[in-house]
Structures are given as structure tokens and as C-alpha cells.
C-alpha positions as CSV (number, residue, x, y, z in Angstrom):
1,X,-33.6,-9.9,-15.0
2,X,-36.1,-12.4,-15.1
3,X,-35.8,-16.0,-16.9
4,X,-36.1,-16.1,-21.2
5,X,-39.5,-18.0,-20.5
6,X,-41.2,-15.1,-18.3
7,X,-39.7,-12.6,-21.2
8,X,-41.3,-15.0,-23.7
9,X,-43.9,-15.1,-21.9
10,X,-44.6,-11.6,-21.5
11,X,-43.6,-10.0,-25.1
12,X,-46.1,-12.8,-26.3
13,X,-49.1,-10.9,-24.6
14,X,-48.0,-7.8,-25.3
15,X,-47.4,-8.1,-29.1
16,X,-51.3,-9.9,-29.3
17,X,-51.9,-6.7,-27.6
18,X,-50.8,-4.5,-30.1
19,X,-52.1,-6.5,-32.6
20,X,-55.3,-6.3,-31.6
21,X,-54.6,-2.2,-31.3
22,X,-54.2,-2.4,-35.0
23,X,-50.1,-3.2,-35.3
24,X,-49.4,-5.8,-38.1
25,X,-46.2,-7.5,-36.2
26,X,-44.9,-10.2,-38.5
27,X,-43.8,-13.6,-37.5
28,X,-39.7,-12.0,-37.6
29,X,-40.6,-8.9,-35.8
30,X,-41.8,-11.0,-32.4
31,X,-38.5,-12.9,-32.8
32,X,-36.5,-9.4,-32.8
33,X,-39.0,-8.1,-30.2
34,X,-38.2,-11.0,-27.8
35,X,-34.3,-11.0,-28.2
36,X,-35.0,-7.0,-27.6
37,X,-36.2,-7.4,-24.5
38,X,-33.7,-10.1,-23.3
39,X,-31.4,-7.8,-23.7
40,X,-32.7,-4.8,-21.8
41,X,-34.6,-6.8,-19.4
42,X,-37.9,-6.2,-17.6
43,X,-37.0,-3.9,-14.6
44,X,-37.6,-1.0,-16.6
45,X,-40.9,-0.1,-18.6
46,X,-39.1,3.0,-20.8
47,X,-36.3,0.8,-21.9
48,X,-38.7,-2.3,-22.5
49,X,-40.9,0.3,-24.5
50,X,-38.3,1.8,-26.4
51,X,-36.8,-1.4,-27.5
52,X,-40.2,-2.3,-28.5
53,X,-41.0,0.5,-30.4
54,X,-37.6,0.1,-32.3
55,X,-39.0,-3.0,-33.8
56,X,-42.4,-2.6,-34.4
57,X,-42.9,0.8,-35.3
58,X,-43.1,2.1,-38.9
59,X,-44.6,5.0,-39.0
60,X,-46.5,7.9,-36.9
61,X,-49.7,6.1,-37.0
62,X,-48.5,2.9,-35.8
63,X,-46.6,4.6,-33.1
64,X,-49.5,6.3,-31.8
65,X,-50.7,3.1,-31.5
66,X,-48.4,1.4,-30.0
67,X,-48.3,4.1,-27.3
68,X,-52.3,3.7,-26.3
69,X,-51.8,-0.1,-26.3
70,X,-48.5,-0.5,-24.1
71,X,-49.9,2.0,-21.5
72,X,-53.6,0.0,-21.2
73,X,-51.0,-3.1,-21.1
74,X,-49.3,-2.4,-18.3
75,X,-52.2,0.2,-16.7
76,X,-53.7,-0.9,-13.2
77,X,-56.5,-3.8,-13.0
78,X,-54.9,-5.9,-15.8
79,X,-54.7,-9.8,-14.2
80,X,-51.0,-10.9,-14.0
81,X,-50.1,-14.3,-15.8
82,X,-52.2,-16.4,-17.0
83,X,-55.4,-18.2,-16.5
84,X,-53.4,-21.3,-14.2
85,X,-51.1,-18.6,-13.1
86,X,-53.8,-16.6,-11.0
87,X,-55.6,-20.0,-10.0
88,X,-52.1,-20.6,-8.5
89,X,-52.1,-17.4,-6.7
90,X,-55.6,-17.5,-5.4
91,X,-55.1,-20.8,-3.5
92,X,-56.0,-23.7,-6.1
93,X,-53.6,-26.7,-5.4
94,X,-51.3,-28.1,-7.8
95,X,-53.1,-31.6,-8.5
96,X,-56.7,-29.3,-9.1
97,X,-54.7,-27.5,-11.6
98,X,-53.3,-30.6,-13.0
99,X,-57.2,-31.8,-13.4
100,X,-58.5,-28.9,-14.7
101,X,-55.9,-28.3,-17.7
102,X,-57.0,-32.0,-18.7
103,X,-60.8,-31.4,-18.4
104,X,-60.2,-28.2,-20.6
105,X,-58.0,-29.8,-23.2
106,X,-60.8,-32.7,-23.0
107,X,-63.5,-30.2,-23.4
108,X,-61.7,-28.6,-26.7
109,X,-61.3,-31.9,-28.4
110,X,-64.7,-32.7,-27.8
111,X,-66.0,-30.0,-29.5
112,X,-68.2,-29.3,-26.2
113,X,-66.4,-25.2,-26.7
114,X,-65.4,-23.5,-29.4
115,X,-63.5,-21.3,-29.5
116,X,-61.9,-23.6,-26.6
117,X,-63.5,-22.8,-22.9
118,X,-59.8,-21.9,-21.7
119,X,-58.8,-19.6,-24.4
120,X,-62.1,-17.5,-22.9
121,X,-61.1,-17.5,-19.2
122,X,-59.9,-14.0,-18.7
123,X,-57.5,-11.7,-20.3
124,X,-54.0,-13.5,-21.8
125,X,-52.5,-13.8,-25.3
126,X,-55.0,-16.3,-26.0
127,X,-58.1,-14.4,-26.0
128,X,-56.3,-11.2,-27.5
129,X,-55.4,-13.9,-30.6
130,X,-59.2,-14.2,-30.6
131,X,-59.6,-10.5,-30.9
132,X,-57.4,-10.0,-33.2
133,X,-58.5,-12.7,-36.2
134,X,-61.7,-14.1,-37.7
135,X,-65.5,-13.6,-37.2
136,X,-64.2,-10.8,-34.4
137,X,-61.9,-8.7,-36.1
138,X,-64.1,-8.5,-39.0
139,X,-67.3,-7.4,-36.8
140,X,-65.0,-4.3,-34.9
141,X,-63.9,-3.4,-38.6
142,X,-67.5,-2.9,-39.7
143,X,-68.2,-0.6,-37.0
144,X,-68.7,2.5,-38.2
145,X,-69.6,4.9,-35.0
146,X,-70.3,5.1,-31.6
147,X,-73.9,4.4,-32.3
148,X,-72.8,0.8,-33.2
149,X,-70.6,0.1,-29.8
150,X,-73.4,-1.6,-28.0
151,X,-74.6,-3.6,-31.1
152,X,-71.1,-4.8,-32.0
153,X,-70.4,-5.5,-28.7
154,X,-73.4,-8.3,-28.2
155,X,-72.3,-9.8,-31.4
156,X,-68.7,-9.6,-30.7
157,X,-69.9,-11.5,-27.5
158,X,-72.1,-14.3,-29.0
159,X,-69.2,-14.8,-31.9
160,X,-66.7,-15.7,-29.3
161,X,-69.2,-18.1,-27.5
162,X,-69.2,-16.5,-24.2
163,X,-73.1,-17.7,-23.8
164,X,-72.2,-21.2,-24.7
165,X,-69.1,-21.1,-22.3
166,X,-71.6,-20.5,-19.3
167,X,-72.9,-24.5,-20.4
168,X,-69.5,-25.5,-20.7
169,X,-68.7,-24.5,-16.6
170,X,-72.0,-26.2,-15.8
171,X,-70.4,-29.7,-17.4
172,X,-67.0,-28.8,-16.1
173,X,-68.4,-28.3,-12.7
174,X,-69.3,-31.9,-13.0
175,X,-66.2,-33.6,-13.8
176,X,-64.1,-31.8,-11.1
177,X,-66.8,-32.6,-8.3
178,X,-65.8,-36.4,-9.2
179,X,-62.4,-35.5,-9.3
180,X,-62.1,-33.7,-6.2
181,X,-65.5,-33.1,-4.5
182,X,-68.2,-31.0,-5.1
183,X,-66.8,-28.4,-2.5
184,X,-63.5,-27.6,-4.7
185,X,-65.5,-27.5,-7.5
186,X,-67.8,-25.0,-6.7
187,X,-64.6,-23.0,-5.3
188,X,-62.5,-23.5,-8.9
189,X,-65.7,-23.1,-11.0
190,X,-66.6,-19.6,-8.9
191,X,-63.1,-18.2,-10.1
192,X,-63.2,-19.6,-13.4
193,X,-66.9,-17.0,-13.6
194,X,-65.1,-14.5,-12.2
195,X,-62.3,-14.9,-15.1
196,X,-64.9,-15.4,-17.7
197,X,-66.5,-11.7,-16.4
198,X,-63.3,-10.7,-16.8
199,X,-63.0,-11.7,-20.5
200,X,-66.4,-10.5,-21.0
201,X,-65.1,-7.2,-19.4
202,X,-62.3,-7.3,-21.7
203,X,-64.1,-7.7,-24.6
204,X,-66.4,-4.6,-24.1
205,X,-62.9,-3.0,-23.6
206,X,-61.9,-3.8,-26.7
207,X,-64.7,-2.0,-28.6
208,X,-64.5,0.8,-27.0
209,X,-60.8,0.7,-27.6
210,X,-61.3,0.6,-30.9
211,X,-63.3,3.4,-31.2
212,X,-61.6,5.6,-29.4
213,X,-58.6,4.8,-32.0
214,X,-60.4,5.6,-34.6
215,X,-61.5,9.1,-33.5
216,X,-58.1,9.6,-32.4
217,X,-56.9,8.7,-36.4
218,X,-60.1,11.2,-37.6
219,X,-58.9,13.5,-35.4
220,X,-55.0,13.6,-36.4
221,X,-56.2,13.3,-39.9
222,X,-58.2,16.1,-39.3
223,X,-55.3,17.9,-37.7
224,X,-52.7,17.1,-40.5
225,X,-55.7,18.1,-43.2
226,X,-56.2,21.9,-41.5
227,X,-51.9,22.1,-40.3
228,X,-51.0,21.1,-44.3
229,X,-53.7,24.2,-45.3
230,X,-52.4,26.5,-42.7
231,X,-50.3,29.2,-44.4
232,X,-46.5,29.7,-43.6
233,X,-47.3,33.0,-42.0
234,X,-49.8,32.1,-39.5
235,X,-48.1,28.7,-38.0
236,X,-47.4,28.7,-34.3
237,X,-44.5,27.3,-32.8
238,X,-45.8,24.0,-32.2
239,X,-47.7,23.7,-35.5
240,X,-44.0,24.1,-37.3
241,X,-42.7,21.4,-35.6
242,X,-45.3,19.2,-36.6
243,X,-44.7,20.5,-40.1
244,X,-41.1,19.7,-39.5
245,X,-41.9,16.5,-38.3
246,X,-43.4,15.3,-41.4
247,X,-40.8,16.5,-43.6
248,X,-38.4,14.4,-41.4
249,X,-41.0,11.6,-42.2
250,X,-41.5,12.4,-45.7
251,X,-37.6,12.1,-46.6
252,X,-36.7,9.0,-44.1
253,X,-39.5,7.4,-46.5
254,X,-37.9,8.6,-49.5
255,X,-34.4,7.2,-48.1
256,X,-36.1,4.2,-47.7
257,X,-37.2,3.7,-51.2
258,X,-34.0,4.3,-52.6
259,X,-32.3,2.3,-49.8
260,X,-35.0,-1.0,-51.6
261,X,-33.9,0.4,-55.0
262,X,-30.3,0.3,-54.3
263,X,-30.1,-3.7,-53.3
264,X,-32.3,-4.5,-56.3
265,X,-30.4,-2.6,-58.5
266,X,-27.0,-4.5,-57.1
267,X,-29.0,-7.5,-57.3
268,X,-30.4,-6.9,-60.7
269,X,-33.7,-8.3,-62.6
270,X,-34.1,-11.4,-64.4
271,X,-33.7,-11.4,-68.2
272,X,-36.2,-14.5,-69.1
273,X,-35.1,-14.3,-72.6
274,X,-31.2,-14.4,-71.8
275,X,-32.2,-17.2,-69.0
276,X,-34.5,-19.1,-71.7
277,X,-31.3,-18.8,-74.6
278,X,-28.9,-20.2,-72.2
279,X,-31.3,-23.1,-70.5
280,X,-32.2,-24.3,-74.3
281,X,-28.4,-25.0,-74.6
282,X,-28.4,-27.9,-71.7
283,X,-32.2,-28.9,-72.6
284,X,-33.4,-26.5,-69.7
285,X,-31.2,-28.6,-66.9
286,X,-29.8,-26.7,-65.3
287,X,-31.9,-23.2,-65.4
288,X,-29.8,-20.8,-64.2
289,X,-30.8,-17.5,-63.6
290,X,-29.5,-14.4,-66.1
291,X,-30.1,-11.1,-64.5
292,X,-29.6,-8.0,-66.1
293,X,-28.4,-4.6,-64.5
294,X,-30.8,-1.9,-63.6
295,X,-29.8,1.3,-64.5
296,X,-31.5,4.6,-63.3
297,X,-30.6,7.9,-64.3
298,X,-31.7,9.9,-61.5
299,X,-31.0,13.6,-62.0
300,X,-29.0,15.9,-60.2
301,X,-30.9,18.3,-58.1
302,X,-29.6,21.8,-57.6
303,X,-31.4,23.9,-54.9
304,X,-31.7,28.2,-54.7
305,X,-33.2,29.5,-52.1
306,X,-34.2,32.4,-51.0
307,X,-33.6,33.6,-47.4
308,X,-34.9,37.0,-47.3
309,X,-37.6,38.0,-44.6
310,X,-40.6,37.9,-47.4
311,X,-40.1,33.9,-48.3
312,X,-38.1,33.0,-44.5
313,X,-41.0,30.6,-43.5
314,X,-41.5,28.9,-46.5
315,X,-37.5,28.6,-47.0
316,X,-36.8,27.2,-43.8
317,X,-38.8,24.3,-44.5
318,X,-37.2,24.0,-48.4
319,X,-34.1,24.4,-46.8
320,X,-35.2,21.0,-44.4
321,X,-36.1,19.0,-46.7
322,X,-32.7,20.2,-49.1
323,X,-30.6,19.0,-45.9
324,X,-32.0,15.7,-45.8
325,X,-32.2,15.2,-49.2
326,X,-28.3,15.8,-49.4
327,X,-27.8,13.5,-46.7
328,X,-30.1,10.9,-48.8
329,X,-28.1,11.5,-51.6
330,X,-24.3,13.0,-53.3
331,X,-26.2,14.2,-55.9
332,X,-28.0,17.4,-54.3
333,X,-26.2,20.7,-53.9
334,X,-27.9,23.5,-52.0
335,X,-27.6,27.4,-52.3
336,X,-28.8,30.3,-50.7
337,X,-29.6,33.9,-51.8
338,X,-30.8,37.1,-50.8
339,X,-28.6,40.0,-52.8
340,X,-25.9,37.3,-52.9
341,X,-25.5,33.9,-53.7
342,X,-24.0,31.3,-51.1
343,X,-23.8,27.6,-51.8
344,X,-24.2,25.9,-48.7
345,X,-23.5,21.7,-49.4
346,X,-20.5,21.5,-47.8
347,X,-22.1,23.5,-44.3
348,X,-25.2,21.0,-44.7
349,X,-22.4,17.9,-45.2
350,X,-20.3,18.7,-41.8
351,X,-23.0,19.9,-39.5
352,X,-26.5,18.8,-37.9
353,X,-29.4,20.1,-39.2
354,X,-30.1,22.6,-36.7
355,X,-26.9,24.1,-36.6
356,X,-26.5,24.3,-40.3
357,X,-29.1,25.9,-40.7
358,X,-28.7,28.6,-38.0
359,X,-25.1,29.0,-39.4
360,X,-27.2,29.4,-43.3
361,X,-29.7,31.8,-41.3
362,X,-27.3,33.9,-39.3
363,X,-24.9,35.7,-41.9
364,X,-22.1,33.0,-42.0
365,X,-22.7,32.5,-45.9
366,X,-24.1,35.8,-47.2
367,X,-24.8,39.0,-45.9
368,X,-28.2,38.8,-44.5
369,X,-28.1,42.8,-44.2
370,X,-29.3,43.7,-47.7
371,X,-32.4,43.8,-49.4
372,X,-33.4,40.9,-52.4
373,X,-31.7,41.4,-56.0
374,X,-32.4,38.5,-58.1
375,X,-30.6,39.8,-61.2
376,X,-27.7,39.6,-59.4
377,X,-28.2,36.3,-57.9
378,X,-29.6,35.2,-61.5
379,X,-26.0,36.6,-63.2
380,X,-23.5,34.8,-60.1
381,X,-25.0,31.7,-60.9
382,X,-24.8,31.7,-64.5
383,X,-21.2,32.8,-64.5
384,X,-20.2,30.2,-61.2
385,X,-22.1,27.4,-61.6
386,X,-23.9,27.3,-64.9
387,X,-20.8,24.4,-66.4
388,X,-22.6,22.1,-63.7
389,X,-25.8,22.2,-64.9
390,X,-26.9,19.3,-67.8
391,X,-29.2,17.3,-69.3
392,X,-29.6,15.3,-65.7
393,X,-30.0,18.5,-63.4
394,X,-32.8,19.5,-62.4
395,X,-32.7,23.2,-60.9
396,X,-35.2,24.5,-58.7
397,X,-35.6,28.2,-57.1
398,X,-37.7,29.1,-54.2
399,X,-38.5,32.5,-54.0
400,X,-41.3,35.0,-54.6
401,X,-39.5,37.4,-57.6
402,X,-39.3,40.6,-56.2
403,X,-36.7,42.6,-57.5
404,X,-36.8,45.6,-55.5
405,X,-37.1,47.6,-59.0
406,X,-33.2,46.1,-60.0
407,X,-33.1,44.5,-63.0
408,X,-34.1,41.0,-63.1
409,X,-31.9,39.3,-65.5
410,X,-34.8,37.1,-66.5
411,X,-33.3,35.6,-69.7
412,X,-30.2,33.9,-67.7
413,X,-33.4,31.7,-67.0
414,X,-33.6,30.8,-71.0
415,X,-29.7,29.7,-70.8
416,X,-30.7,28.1,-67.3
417,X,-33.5,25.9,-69.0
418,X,-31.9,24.9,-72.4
419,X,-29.0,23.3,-70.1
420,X,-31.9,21.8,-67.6
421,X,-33.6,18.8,-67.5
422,X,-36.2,20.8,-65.8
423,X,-36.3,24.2,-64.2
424,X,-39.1,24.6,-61.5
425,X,-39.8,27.7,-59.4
426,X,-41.3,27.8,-56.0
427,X,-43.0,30.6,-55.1
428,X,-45.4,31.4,-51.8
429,X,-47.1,34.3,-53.6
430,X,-50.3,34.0,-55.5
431,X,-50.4,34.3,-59.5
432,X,-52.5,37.1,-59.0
433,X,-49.8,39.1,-57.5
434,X,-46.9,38.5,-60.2
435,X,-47.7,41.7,-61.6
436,X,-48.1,43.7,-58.5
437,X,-45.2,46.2,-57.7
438,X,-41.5,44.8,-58.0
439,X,-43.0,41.7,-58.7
440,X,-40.8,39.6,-61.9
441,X,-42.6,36.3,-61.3
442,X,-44.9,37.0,-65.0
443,X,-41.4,37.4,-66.5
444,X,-39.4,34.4,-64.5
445,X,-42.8,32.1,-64.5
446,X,-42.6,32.3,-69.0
447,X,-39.0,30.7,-68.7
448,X,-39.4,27.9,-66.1
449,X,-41.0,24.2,-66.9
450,X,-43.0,24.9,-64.0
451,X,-44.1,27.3,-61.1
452,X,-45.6,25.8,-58.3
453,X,-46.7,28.2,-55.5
454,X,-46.1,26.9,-51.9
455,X,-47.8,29.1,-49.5
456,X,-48.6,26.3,-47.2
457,X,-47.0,23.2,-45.6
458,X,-49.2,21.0,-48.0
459,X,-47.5,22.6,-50.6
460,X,-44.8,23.0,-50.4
461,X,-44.5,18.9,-49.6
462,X,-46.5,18.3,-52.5
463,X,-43.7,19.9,-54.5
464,X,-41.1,18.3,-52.7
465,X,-42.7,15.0,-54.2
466,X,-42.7,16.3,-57.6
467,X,-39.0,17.3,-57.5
468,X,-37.8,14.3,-55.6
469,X,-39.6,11.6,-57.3
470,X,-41.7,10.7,-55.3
């Protein structure tokens, strides 16, 4: 484990790295990041990247990020230390060190550089800081292409004063020949060229980094665009754990929006005419502060869903974002259905998610044996579970109506809705086929607030939104 100032030292470049990758890392953040670090210690890069990522990561964008930007942090060729640091190292005495960190502060207070000649001298926190603000961050954000790389590149250059810094050695050259003889200088002032190549180096790096992010971001937006489109049916393996993965996203960010919404509510909102009424009384000293409490009246969400092999795909992921839901909130209660009817909130409250729903999928709540009969499914609920439903509930059914010519007990749906504050139906078939063969969607679709049809990933999240508030 190395001393707090080498950690310090360290987490400073690499959060001005990811910063200039894109990563907005707030003042708090660096503090958590270092004390993060201190903790797990430098000897091992998946543990100091981990720790990292646990602090400034919000999202999949910004951890895509972040991965690019750690590995070009730590990747081969990167100078260690900083500027005085590899001075050190290449053989520059102590005392010429001494004299050259006073000619460079000297130099900055002048004016003769700015930005200051130092804060140019090779890659370090100091030039990434440079990258990452003002006149420079503004030019890489214009770019639009790769047509533009060499263009914003030349200005990026002459904005930073890398020309004028050339001038700058020439005088510096000067004052360490009378400091030390013109011998040493030429030797410091020959490194200090090579660490100004390096920053120039750096700073075509850092266009080119930036456009390769930002194909990178048209490509995954691209990706997601053409995945969310893809229909249930013709997913791949790997393309329905992406889907997966953003319904795991999609419901941690609800969770978090009713985490913020909880501590305001306990907190409550000012009443400025209660707070006015009460400050009048002591000639507005003191003012003290009258909230009043936030009430919300979020509805109850009851869940059926089909699990027959016509709607499984589409089901499975209803049946994800259900789970999570639960576990966001007490108020969700989840049921599944193919000739039967299963409620399944209690399995989805002891169990993980996978195993729940394998336990859901595999027979332990209904018979998975026999074919689809909504009436029946339709009359269980109404005589079980119909003195739960009220003006809060909102009741939504996943399935695509087909009754295997049984009856279809469509009106338990008008009982349903007059109870409801809403009754939605999600269904993976198009309107076109409602009246197609055992098809009772026409009949179901006249009785429901809404039908939404989810035949894709896009969907069916877009539908998730509506029902969950979001």
C-alpha cells in the first residue's frame, strides 16, 4: 500500500482523465473516490477499478466510458508522475529542479505563458484539467465527424498555446544557462521538448479519443434503436440479455425516483402562506419555516400474466419488470395464468429473480400442461381476488386473448373496470389479428382503458412507463 499522497496523487489524474472522457465527477465524488482507493489500495488494478466505478458511475453510458478511459490510463507508453517527477528520474539534480519550478512559476506570473508553460509539459492532471474546460472543451464538442479531426486538432493546438510555449523554452533556456551553465540547460530544456511533444502527442490523442467515443455512443444508440425494434420472437440469446439489462436499468431508475420522492415527502414542502401567517406575528423575526406534508396516492398495481407458449417471450420480460417492481414497492402483486390462475408475490418476495421465475416457469404454481382458457382465468379472479381491487388499483393483463374456442367471460372485464382505476391489456398480437380464429381481443380490447400491443422490447418498456409512472 502506498502513502495517502501517492493515492491522492494518482486518483487526481485519473479522475481529470475521465473527465476529459466525458464523466461529470463532482467535487464530493473525488473525495469518495480517494477514501475508496485508500481503502483497497493500489496493488490491484480490478479492485482500484471496481471501487472507482462504484463512485462515479451512473449509468451504462458513463460506464462505458469509464471503461475506455481507465484502460488508456493505465495502457503502456503513458509517462509515470509528473513533469518534476520524470526529470527526477532521468537524471536532473535536485537544486536544477529547485530552479526550474521557480523559473516556471516566474514565467506564469509574468504572463510570458498562458495557459502556464508547466501545465503544457507532458501528460498529468494539469494538462487533462486543460482538456477538459474552456476554449478546448468547447472546440472537441463542435466536432462533428472525422472529417474535422485534423482541423480541430490545429486549433485545439494553437488554443492551448503550444506554438507560444516553444518562445517560452527559448527564454527559459536563458535563465537556467545563468543559473547553472549553458550545458545543463540545453540538457533540461532538450527534455522539457521532448515533454512538450508529448503533450502535443497527447493532445492529438485526445481528439481522436473523442471521436472514437462518439461512434462508439452512435453505435450503441444504434444498437439499442434496432434491439428495442426487434420482435420477441426473433431475439437471440445475447440480444435478451441486453433487453434484460435495461429493464434492470429501467426499474433501478424508477427505484431511484421514488427513493428522492420518499425523503422529500418525509421532509415536506414549504407552505409560504402558513410561513408568511406565522412570521407576521413576531414582525417577520424570526422566519421559521412551515412545511406541509406531501401526500401521493400512488395506485396499487395488480399484474396477470400469461405464461402460455404463444405470449412466453414477451411474458418473461413483464414478468422482470413485475419482480422488480415488487421489490421497489409493497404495493404490487403478481399473477400468472395459462388455464389457471396462480398468484406468485410471495414466490417473487422469498426468492431471486432467476429462481423465481424458473419456479413461476416450471409448473410449481399452475399446471403448465394445459392449453390457454381465459374465461376461466377471467371467472377465478373475479370470484378470489376481485374485493382487492379499488379506486387506487390499477390492473393490467398481458396476454394475446386466445380462447381456444372456450368461452371468454369477457364481461367480468366490465365488473373488473368499474372497480379499477384503470384496466390496461398488453397484448404482442397486432389489431389486425383480434378477429382472426379464437382470437377475443375485439371483445376484451371494448372493456379495458387501454390495449397496448408489445410485440417488441421497445414496447413493451414503453408500456412499463405508462403503468409505472414513469
Amino acid at each position: 500500500m502506498r502513502d495517502r499522497g501517492s493515492v491522492l496523487r494518482v486518483v487526481d489524474e485519473l479522475l481529470w482523465t475521465l473527465r476529459r472522457a466525458g464523466l461529470v465527477i463532482s467535487t464530493a465524488q473525488a473525495i469518495d473516490a480517494v477514501r475508496a482507493v485508500s481503502l483497497v489500495g493500489l496493488g490491484d488494478r480490478s479492485s482500484v477499478r471496481e471501487a472507482l466505478r462504484a463512485v462515479v458511475v451512473h449509468d451504462a453510458e458513463a460506464g462505458r466510458r469509464f471503461d475506455r478511459a481507465f484502460a488508456r490510463f493505465f495502457a503502456a507508453g503513458r509517462p509515470p508522475g509528473n513533469l518534476l517527477e520524470r526529470l527526477l528520474a532521468a537524471g536532473i539534480s535536485a537544486s536544477e529542479v529547485a530552479t526550474l519550478r521557480e523559473l516556471l512559476a516566474a514565467l506564469a506570473e509574468g504572463g510570458g505563458s498562458h495557459p502556464p508553460l508547466g501545465a503544457l509539459l507532458g501528460p498529468g492532471p494539469d494538462l487533462d484539467r486543460l482538456l477538459s474546460t474552456g476554449e478546448a472543451s468547447r472546440l472537441v464538442e463542435a466536432m462533428v465527424d472525422a472529417s474535422q479531426r485534423g482541423f480541430t486538432t490545429h486549433k485545439l493546438v494553437g488554443s492551448l498555446g503550444l506554438p507560444r510555449a516553444k518562445d517560452d523554452l527559448a527564454r527559459l533556456r536563458a535563465l537556467l544557462a545563468e543559473a547553472h551553465g549553458a550545458a545543463r540547460a540545453d540538457a533540461i530544456v532538450a527534455l522539457l521538448e521532448r515533454e512538450l511533444a508529448l503533450a502535443t502527442d497527447e493532445v492529438r490523442r485526445h481528439v481522436a479519443d473523442a471521436l472514437a467515443d462518439r461512434s462508439a455512443a452512435r453505435e450503441a444508440a444504434l444498437r439499442d434503436r434496432a434491439l428495442a425494434a426487434t420482435p420477441f420472437a426473433a431475439l437471440t440469446d445475447a440480444e435478451a440479455e441486453l433487453v434484460r439489462r435495461d429493464v434492470r436499468a429501467f426499474v433501478e431508475r424508477l427505484a431511484g425516483r421514488a427513493s428522492v420522492r420518499r425523503r422529500r415527502a418525509r421532509r415536506g414542502t414549504v407552505d409560504l402562506h402558513a410561513t408568511w401567517r406565522r412570521a407576521a406575528r413576531t414582525r417577520m423575526i424570526p422566519v421559521r419555516l412551515v412545511r406541509k406534508e406531501r401526500r401521493r396516492d400512488r395506485p396499487r398495481l395488480l399484474v396477470l400474466c400469461d405464461i402460455s407458449d404463444s405470449v412466453r417471450a414477451a411474458a418473461r420480460f413483464l414478468l422482470e419488470i413485475a419482480y422488480l417492481s415488487q421489490s421497489m414497492t409493497a404495493r404490487t402483486r403478481t399473477f400468472v395464468f395459462i388455464s389457471e390462475l396462480g398468484e406468485t408475490t410471495d414466490l417473487f418476495d422469498r426468492h431471486p429473480l432467476r429462481e423465481a421465475l424458473a419456479r413461476a416457469w416450471g409448473g410449481q404454481v399452475i399446471s403448465i400442461a394445459d392449453n390457454s382458457n381465459y374465461g376461466r382465468v377471467l371467472r377465478a379472479f373475479e370470484e378470489r381476488h376481485l374485493r382487492d381491487v379499488d379506486r387506487r388499483t390499477t390492473v393490467v393483463i398481458l396476454g394475446d386473448g386466445r380462447t381456444n374456442y372456450l368461452d371468454d367471460r369477457a364481461e367480468v372485464l366490465d365488473v373488473v373496470r368499474a372497480r379499477a382505476k384503470a384496466l390496461y391489456w398488453l397484448c404482442p398480437e397486432p389489431r389486425g389479428a383480434w378477429a382472426a380464429g379464437d382470437s377475443a381481443m375485439a371483445r376484451y380490447a371494448a372493456r379495458c382503458t387501454r390495449v397496448l400491443r408489445v410485440d417488441t422490447p421497445g414496447a413493451l418498456l414503453a408500456g412499463a412507463r405508462l403503468l409505472l409512472g414513469a
